[in-house]
C-alpha positions as CSV (number, residue, x, y, z in Angstrom):
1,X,99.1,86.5,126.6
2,X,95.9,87.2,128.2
3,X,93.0,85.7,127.0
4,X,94.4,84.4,124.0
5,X,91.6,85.8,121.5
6,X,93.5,86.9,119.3
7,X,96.2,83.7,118.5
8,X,94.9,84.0,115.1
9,X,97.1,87.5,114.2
10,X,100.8,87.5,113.5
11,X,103.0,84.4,113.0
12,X,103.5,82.0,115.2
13,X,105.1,82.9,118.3
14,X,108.2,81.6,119.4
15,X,109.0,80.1,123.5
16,X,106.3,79.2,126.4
17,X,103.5,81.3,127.3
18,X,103.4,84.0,130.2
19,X,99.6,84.1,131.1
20,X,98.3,87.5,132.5
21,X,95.1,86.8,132.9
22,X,95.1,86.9,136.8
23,X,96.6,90.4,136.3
24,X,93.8,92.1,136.3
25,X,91.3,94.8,137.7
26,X,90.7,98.7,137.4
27,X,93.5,100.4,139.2
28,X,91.9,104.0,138.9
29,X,89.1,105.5,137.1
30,X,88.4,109.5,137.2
31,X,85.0,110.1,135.4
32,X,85.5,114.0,135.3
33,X,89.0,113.8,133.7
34,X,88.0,111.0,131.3
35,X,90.8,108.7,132.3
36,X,91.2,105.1,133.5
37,X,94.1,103.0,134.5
38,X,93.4,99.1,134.7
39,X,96.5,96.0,135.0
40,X,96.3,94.7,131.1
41,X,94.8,91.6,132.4
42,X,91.7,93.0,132.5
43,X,88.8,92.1,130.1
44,X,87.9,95.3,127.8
45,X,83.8,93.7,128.5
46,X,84.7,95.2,132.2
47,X,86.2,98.7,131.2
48,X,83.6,99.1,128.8
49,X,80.7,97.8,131.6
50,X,82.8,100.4,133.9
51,X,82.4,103.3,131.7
52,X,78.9,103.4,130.4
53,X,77.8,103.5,133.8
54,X,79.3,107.2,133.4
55,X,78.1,107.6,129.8
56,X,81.9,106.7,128.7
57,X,83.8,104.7,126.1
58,X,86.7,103.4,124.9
59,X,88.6,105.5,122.1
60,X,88.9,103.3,119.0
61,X,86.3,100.5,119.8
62,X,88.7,97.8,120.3
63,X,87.1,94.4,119.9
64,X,86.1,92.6,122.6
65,X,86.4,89.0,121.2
66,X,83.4,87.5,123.0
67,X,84.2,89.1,126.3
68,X,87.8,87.2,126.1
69,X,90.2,90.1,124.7
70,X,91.9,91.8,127.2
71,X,93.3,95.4,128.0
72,X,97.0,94.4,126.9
73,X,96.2,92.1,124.0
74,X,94.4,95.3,122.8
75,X,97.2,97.4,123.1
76,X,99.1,94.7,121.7
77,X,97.7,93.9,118.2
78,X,96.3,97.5,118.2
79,X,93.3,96.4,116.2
80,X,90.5,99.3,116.3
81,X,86.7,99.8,115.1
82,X,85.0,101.6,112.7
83,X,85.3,104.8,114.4
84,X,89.6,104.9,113.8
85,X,89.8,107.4,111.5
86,X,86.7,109.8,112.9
87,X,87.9,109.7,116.8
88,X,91.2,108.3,116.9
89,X,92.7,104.6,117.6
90,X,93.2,103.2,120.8
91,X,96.9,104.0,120.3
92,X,95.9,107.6,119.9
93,X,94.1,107.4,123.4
94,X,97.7,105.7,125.7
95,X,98.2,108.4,128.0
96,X,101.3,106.2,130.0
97,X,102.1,102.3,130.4
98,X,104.1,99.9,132.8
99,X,106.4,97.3,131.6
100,X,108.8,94.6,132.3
101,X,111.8,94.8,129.7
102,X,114.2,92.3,129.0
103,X,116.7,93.1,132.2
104,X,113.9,92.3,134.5
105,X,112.9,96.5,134.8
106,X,109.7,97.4,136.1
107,X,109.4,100.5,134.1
108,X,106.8,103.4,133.9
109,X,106.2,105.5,131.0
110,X,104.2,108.5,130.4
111,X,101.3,109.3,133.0
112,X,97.6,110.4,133.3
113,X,97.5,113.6,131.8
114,X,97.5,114.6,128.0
115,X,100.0,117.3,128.3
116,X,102.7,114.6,129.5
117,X,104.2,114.8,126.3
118,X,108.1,115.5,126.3
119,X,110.6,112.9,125.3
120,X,110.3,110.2,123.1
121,X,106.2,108.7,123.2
122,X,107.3,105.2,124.6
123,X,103.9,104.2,125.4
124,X,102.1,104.1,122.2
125,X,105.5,102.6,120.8
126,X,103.8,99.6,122.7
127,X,100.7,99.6,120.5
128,X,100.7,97.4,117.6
129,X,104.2,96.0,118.9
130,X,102.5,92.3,119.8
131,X,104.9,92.4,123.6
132,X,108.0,92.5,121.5
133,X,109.6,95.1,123.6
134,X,108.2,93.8,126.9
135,X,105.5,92.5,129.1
136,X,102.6,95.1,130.0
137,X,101.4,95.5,133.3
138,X,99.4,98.5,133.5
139,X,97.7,101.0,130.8
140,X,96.0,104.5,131.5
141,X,94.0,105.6,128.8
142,X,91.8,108.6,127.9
143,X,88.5,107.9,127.1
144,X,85.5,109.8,125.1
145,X,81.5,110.5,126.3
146,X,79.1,108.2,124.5
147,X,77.1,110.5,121.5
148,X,74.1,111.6,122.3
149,X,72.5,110.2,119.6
150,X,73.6,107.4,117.0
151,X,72.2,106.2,114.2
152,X,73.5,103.8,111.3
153,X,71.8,104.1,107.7
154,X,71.9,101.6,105.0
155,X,71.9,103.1,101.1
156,X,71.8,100.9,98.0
157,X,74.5,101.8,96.0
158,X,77.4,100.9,93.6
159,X,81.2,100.2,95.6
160,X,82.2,103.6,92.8
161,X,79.4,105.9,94.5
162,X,80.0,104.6,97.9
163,X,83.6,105.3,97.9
164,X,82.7,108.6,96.3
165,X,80.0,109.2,99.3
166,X,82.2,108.2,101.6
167,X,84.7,111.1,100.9
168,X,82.2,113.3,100.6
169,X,80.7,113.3,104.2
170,X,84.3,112.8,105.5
171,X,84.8,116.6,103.6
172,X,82.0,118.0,104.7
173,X,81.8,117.5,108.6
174,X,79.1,115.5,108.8
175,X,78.9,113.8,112.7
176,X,80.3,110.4,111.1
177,X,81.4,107.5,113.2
178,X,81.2,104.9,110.9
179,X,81.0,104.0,107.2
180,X,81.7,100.4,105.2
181,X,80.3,98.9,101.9
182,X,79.5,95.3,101.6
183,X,77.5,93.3,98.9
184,X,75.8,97.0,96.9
185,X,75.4,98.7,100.3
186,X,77.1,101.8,101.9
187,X,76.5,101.5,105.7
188,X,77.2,104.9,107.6
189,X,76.7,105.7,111.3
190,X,76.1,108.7,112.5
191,X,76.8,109.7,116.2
192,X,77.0,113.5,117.4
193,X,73.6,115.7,118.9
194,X,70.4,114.8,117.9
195,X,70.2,118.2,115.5
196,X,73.4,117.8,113.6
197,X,72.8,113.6,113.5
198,X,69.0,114.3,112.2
199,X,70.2,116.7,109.9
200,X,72.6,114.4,108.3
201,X,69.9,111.9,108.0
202,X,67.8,114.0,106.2
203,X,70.8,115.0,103.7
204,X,71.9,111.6,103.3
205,X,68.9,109.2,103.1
206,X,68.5,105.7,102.9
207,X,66.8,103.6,105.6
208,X,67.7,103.1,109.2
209,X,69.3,100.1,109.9
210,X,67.8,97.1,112.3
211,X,70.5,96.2,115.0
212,X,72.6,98.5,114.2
213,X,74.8,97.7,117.2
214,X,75.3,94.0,116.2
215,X,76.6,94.8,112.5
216,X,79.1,97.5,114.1
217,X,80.0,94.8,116.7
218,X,80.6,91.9,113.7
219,X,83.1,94.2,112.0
220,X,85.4,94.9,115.0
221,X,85.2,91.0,116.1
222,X,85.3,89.6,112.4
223,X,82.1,87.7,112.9
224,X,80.7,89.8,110.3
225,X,80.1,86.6,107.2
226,X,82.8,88.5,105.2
227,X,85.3,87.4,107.9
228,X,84.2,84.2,108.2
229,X,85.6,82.4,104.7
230,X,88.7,80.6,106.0
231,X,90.8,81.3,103.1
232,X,93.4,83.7,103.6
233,X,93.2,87.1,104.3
234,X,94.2,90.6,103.4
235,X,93.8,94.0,104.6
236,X,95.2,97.1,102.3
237,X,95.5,100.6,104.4
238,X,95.3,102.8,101.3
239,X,94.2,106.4,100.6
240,X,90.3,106.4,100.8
241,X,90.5,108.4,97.4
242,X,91.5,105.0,95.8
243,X,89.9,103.7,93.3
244,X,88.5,100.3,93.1
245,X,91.4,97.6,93.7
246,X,90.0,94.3,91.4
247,X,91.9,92.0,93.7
248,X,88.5,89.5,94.3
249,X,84.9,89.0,94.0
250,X,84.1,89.6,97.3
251,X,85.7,92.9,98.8
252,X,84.6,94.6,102.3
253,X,85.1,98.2,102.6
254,X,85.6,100.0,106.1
255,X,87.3,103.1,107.3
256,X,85.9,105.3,105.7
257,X,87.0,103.4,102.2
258,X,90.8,103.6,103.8
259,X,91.0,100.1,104.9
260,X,90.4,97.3,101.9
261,X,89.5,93.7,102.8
262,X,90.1,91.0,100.5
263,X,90.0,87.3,100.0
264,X,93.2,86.0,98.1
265,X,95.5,83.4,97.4
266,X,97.8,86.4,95.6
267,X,101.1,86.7,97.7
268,X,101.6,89.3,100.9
269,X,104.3,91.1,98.2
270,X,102.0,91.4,95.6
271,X,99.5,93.0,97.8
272,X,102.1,95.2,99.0
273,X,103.2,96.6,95.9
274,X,99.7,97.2,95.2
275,X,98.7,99.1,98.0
276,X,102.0,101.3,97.4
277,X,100.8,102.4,93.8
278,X,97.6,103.4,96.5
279,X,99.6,105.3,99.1
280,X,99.5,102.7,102.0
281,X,100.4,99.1,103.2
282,X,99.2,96.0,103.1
283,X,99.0,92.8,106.1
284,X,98.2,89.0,105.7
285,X,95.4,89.1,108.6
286,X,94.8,85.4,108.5
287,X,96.6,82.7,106.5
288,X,96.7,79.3,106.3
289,X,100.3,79.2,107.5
290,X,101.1,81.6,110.0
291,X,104.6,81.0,109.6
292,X,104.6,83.2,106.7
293,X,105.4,86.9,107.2
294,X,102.0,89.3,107.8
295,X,103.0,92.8,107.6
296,X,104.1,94.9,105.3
297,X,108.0,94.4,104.1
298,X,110.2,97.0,105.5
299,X,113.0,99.2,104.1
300,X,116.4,98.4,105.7
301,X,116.0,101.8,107.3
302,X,112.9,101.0,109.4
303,X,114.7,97.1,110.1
304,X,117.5,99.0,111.7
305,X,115.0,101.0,113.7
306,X,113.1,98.1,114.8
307,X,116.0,96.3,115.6
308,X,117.2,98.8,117.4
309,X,114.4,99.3,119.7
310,X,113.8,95.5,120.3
311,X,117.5,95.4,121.4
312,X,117.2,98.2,124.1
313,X,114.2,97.3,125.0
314,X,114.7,93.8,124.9
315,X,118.4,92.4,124.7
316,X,118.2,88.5,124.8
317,X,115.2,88.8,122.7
318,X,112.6,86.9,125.3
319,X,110.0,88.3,124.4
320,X,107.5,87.0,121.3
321,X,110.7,86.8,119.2
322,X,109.8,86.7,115.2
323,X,106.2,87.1,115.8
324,X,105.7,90.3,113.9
325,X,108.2,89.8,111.5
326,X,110.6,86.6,111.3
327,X,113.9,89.2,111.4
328,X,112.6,90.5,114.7
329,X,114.5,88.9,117.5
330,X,113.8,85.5,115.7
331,X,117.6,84.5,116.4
332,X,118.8,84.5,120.3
């Protein structure tokens, strides 16, 4: 673990801590090829203070957790921001990784250059993979410019029309960077050059939203007061086309209307079959056991897969064993 901000996601992991949060510090950083390297102890508060000194960011927004996430707990739980499905995840951005695998390997994959592409794509494999196939060391990414000009506007408007809206500026190439409905309000952020972003405006409507930074920031940390209800919760990755899921009261909207949060005491099979009928998956982000499973069941096709990899990567299953799913190197 690093800065253990994010204890909350998966079950519970299995075996004694390995801390990297002395491993840290920016390795390399090349401005005018828009990559950075850091060791995945280092705080994603410092990459991002790093780049926007160069008018830079991070691909995918990961969340910064109160300055205590970390560069390999990001890769990790591969959570990402609102911008995911405009610019990419942070998986998307993994250009190579290091690793220590269950023999004790200090192993390099990838490199620092997009077109390093042949073979099997080992290093986003990591991402999303909560360290089941190793300990991270090191992570090179590609990062983006900041948009010249971003602004967020807030519309008054049934969760129907948003949804509706939402697919509507996704179709017609509108500079979109951001869009979520909460409470009778579609929230879009716009983030491109002043003409096309002013333009959009215009089109669009609404009123320009106070603080727009600190709502954005809410969502990607769940401090928005959605997130903060203790009961358990679910997440449903669906087509954005989908129509309104009557699941609870109190639904949250992000992604574009692809990712569906919910409050519910309905069961993580349940949820899955429902977000099936809606061509996705579904995850238990937060339960009140997290010894229950989290992520979507799998067929016995993608267990053998995943078994297979966490026994070449790892074959005395050290590493987080069970944490993303209990048949997941649960038994030594």
């Amino acid at each position: 673990m690093g800065g253990n901000s994010k204890a909350f996601y998966g079950r519970e992991p299995i075996g004694e801590p390995v801390s990297l949060s002395a491993h840290q510090g920016i390795i390399s950083y090349k401005p005018s090829e828009l990559v950075i390297s850091a060791r995945t102890g280092t705080r994603i508060s410092e990459l991002q203070a790093a780049l926007v000194k160069n008018n830079q960011m991070l691909v995918g927004e990961p969340p910064a957790f109160n300055g205590k996430a970390t560069l390999g707990g990001a890769v990790a739980s591969g959570l990402s921001g609102a911008s995911r499905p405009y610019s990419g995840s942070l998986r998307d951005a993994i250009l190579g990784v290091k690793l220590i695998n269950g023999l004790g390997e200090h192993l390099r994959f990838g490199g620092q250059v997009m077109k390093n592409v042949a073979g099997y794509d080992v290093s986003r494999l990591q991402a999303g993979a909560f360290g089941a196939f190793g300990i991270l060391t090191e992570v090179t990414l590609r990062v983006r410019p900041i948009p010249v000009q971003t602004m967020t506007m807030r519309l008054e408007m049934s969760q129907v029309d948003a949804i509706k809206t939402m697919r509507e500026l996704a179709a017609n190439g509108s500079p979109v960077s951001g869009s979520a409905w909460y409470q009778g309000y579609l929230y879009v952020r716009l983030s491109g050059a002043s003409q096309s972003v002013t333009r959009c405006r215009n089109a669009l409507g609404g009123t320009e939203l106070d603080n727009q930074d600190l709502f954005w920031r809410s969502i990607r940390n769940f401090r928005h007061p959605f997130f903060k209800t203790r009961d358990n919760l679910f997440r449903l990755s669906i087509a954005p086309s989908s129509p309104i899921i009557e699941l609870a009261k109190d639904t949250f909207i992000d992604w574009g209307g692809a990712a569906r949060w919910v409050h519910s005491q309905a069961s993580l099979t349940e949820m899955a079959r429902i977000a099936e009928l809606h061509g996705g998956h579904a995850m238990r982000f937060r339960s009140e056991d997290n010894h229950n499973e989290c992520f979507h069941p799998k067929s016995d096709a993608e267990k053998a897969i995943h078994i297979s990899l966490k026994h070449a990567f790892d074959p005395q299953n050290l590493f987080n064993r069970g944490r993303m799913y209990y048949w997941l190197g649960a038994e030594v």
